[in-house]
C-alpha positions in Angstrom: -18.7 74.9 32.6 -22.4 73.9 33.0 -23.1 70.5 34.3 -24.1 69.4 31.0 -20.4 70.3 29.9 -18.8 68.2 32.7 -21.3 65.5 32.1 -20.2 65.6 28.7 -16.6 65.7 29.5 -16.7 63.0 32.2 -18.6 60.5 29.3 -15.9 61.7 26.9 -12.8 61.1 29.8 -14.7 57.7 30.5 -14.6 56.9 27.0 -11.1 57.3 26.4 -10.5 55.4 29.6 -12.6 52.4 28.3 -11.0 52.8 25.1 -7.3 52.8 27.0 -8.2 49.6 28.5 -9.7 47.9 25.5 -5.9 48.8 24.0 -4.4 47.4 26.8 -6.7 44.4 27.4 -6.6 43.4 23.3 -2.7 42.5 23.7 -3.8 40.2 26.4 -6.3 38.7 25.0 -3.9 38.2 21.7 -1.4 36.7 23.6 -3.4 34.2 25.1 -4.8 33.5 21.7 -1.4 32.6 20.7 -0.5 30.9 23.7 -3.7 28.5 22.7 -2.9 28.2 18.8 0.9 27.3 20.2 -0.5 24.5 22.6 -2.9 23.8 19.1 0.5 23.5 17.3 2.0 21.8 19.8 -0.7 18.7 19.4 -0.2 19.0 15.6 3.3 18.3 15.6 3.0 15.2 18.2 0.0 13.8 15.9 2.6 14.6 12.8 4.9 12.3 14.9 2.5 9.7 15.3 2.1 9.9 11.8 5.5 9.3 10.7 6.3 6.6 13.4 3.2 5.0 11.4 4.7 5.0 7.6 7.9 4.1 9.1 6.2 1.3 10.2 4.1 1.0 6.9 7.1 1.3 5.1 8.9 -1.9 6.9 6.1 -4.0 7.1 6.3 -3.1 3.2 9.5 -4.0 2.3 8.8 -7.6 4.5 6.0 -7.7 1.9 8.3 -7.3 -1.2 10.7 -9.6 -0.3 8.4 -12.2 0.4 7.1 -11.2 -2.7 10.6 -11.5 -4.7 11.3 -15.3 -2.9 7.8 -16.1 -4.0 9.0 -15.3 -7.7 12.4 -17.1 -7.2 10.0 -19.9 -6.4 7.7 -19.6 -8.8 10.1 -19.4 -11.8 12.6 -22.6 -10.2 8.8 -24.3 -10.7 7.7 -23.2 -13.6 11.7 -24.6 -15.1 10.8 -27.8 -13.4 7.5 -28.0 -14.7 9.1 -27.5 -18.2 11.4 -30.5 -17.8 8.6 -32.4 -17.0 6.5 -31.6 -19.9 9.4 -32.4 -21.9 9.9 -36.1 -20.1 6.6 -36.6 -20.5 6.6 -35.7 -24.1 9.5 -38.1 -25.0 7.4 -40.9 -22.8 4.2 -40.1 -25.4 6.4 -40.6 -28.3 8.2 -44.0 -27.0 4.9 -45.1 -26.0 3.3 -44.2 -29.4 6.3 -46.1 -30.8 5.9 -48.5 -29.0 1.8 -48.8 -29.6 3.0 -49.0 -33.6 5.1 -51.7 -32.6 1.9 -53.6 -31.1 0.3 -52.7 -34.1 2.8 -54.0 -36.3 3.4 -57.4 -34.4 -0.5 -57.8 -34.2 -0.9 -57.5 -37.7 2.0 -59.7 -38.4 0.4 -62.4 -36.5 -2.9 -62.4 -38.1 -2.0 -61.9 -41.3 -1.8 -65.1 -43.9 1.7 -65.9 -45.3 3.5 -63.0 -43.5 1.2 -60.4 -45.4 -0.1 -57.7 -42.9 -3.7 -56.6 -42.8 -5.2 -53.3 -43.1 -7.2 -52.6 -39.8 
């Protein structure tokens, strides 16, 4: 073999060399790729945590909310029957005092009418 031949060869051995380690370097290198995404995956799943100890929360805070809510509406509707009673006193109040108004009326005109006779106002 002429030196160009072993030159050749040695580039060709030294390729399959570089090529050998490349194949055994690219395992590496994937499994600390995966060893990252994992430690990725690991911050995922405590920031998913987080997240549900939050709408736990959310969620309490939330049904403190509703039943506040719900007494509120008890409250409101025990009112709004009281308030109805009251409109209804005060409506029999207006008529007795309208009754009673005519009755003014009445006994005003009876006075100042001549010979019992009532006047038109």
């Amino acid at each position: 073999m002429d030196l160009s031949g072993e030159l050749e060869q040695g580039f060709t051995d030294l390729q399959v060399i570089i090529d050998m380690e490349n194949v055994i370097m690219d395992p590496r290198k994937v499994i600390t790729d995966l060893e990252t995404v994992l430690i990725d995956l690991d911050k995922v799943v405590i920031d998913l945590e987080k997240v549900v100890i939050a709408v736990e929360q959310a969620i309490i805070h939330l049904e403190k909310v509703i039943s506040e809510l719900e007494t509120l509406i008890i409250d409101l509707e025990k009112m709004i029957i009281d308030l109805a009673k009251v409109i209804t006193d005060l409506e029999k109040v207006t008529e007795e005092l309208e009754k009673g108004v005519q009755e003014l009326q009445r006994m005003m005109n009876a006075r100042d009418a001549p010979h019992g006779r009532t006047c038109k106002r």
